[in-house]
N, C-alpha and C positions, 0 to 999 in steps of 0.2 A: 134016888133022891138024897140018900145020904150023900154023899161028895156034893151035891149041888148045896146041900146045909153049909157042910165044912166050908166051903170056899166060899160064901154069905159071909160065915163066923170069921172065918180068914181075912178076908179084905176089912169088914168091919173092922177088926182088931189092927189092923194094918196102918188104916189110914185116921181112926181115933188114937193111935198111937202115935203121931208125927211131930205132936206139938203141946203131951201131958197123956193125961189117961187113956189109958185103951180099953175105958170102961164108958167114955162117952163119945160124940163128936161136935166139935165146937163147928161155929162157923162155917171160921175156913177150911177145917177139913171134909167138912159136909158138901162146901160146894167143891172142893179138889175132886172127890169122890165121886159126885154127880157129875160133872163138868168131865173125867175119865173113863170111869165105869159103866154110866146109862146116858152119853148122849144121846141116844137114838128110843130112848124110852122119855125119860122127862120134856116136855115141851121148855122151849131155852133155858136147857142148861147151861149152857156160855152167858144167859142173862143173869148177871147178881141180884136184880131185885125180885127177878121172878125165884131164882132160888132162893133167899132171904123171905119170901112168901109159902113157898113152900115148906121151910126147915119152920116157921111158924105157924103153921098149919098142924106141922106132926108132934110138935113141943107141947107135950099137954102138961108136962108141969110147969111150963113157966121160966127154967132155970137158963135158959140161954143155948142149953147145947141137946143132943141127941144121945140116950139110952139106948141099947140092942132092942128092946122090945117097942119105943118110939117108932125108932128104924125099921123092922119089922113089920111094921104099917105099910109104909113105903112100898116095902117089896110085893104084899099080899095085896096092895091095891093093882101096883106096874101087872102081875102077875095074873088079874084078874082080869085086865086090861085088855093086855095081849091075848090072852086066852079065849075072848071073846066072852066072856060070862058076863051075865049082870051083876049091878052091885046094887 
């Protein structure tokens, strides 16, 4: 489970890091990231509005872009998902 953290914390930093901080993710890097990373987990990720619906879904503060721990939703919900569990 460790390495599966790191490489979370990796790409996060990776692709929040493309166009300012690598402490958030705006946007565009959110949907590069989805759009890459989990086509095959987020339902159209190739759609910008559905991912624009999405990244506003997980923005609980409001600020425009995505925190690690926002983010982190994401992955604990996909993970939940595929796992078969209830939510």
């Amino acid at each position: 489970m460790e390495s599966a953290i790191s490489v979370l914390v990796s790409k996060f930093k990776v692709y929040a890091g493309s166009d300012g901080s690598s402490d958030t993710l705006s946007r565009d890097e959110f949907h590069r990231l989805v759009k890459s990373e989990l086509p095959n987990f987020v339902t159209n990720a190739g759609d910008p509005t559905a991912v624009n619906q999405l990244m506003s879904s997980l923005d609980k503060n409001n600020d425009g872009e995505l925190n690690f721990l926002e983010f982190w939703q994401l992955i604990g919900h996909l993970a939940s998902r595929h796992g078969g569990f209830s939510q």
